[in-house]
N, C-alpha and C positions, 0 to 999 in steps of 0.2 A: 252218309245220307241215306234214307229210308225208299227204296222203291215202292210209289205211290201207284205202280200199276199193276201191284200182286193180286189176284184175286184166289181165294180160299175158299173150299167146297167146307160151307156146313150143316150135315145131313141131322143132326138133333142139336138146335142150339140150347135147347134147356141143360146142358151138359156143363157148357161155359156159361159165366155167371158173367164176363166180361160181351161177349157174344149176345148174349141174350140180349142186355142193356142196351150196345150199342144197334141191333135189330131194332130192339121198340125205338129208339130215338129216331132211326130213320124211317120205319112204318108210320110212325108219330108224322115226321114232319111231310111225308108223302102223301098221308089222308089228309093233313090239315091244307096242305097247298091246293089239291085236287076238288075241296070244299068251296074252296078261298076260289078259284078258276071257274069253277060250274054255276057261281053267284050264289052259294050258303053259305057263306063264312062262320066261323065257327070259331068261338071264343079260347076252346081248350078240347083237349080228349074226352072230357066227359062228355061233350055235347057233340060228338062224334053218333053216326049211327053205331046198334049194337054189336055187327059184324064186324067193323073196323077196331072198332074199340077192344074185343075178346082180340086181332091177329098184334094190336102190340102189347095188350096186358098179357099176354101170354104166346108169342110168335113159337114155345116148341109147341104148343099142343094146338094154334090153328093151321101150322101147318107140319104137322107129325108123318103124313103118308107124301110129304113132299120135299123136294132138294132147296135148299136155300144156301144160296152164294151167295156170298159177301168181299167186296175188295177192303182192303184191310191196308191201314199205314202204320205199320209197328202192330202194336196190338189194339189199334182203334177202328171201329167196323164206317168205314165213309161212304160206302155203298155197296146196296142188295138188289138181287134178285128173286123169285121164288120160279121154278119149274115146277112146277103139277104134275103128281103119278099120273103117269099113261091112263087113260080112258077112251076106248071106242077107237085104239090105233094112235092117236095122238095124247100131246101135250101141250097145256098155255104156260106159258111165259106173262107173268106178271110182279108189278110192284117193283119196276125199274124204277131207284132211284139212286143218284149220287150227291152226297153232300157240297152243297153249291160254293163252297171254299175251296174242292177239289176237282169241279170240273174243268174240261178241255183237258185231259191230262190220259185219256182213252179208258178211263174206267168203264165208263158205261158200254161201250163195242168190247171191249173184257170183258164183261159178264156177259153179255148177249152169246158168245164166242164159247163162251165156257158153256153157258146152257145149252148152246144147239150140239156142244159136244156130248153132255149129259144124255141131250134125247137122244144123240145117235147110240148111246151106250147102253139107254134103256130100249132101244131097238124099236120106236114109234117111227111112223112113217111122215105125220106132218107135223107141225111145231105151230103151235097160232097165238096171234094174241090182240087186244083189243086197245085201241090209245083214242086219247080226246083227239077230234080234229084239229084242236087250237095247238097240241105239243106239234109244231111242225119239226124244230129240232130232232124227237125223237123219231118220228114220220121216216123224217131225210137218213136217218141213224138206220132205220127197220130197213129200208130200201137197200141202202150202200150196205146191208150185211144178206140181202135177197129174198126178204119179203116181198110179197106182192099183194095190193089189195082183192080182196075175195068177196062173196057174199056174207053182209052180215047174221051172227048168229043172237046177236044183241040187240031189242027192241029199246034199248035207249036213244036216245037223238045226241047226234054230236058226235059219235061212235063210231071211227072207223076198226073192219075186219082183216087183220092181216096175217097171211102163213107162209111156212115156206119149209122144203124139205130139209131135215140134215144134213 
């Protein structure tokens, strides 16, 4: 039987052409749900904004200067992370997502786990990152792993701020 709670450090997924795929399928279905939540819904990828669209048509090169993990079942990517090179002392943590066939199963605090490991390696002092109000799921997830809410650095509405040391 396959351990569905491996997660893999992949630092240039344009490498694997398996990796790569299974990245845009989950960036894919990350923007398109997080569209579908905020009240744009949005038919496909292409009616994505341009920024979303360039990190799954291409996840090595929008995110090149950044770590992206992935939990992996066999050789199939079910869910990612991205950590962001250090800037200014710290790093965000964004683009949790796990394939919703394989949640409840601790992938998602797997990769949170592995990132806060990542920035203590890259030697940042705080780790942040920004979640809709409405993922309380994830909220509760940020919390149980010691986040705490902070002042926002995000003038979107709906946006909560959250960090916490390695």
């Amino acid at each position: 039987m396959t351990d569905h709670r491996v997660c893999t450090v992949v630092r240039r997924p344009g490498r694997a052409a398996a990796a790569q795929a299974g990245t845009a399928g989950l960036l894919a279905a990350y923007h398109l749900r997080t569209q579908a939540e905020k009240g744009e819904a949005v038919a496909g990828v292409d009616e994505l904004p341009d920024r979303y669209r360039a990190e799954i048509l291409d996840p090595g090169t929008a995110f090149a200067d950044d770590v992206l993990l992935l939990a992996l079942s066999g050789d199939t990517a079910v869910g990612c992370l991205v950590v962001t090179a250090p800037d200014e002392g710290g790093c965000e943590v964004k683009r949790l997502w796990v394939d919703p066939a394989f949640r409840g199963r601790g992938l998602a605090a797997g990769l949170v786990r592995e990132a806060l490991a990542q920035a203590a390696e890259l030697g940042v002092g705080v780790v942040r990152l920004s979640v809709w109000k409405w993922r309380t799921d994830a909220i509760a997830l940020y919390e149980r792993l010691g986040f705490t809410v902070t002042e926002s650095w995000d003038e979107r509405d709906r946006l909560l701020c959250m960090e916490r040391v390695p």
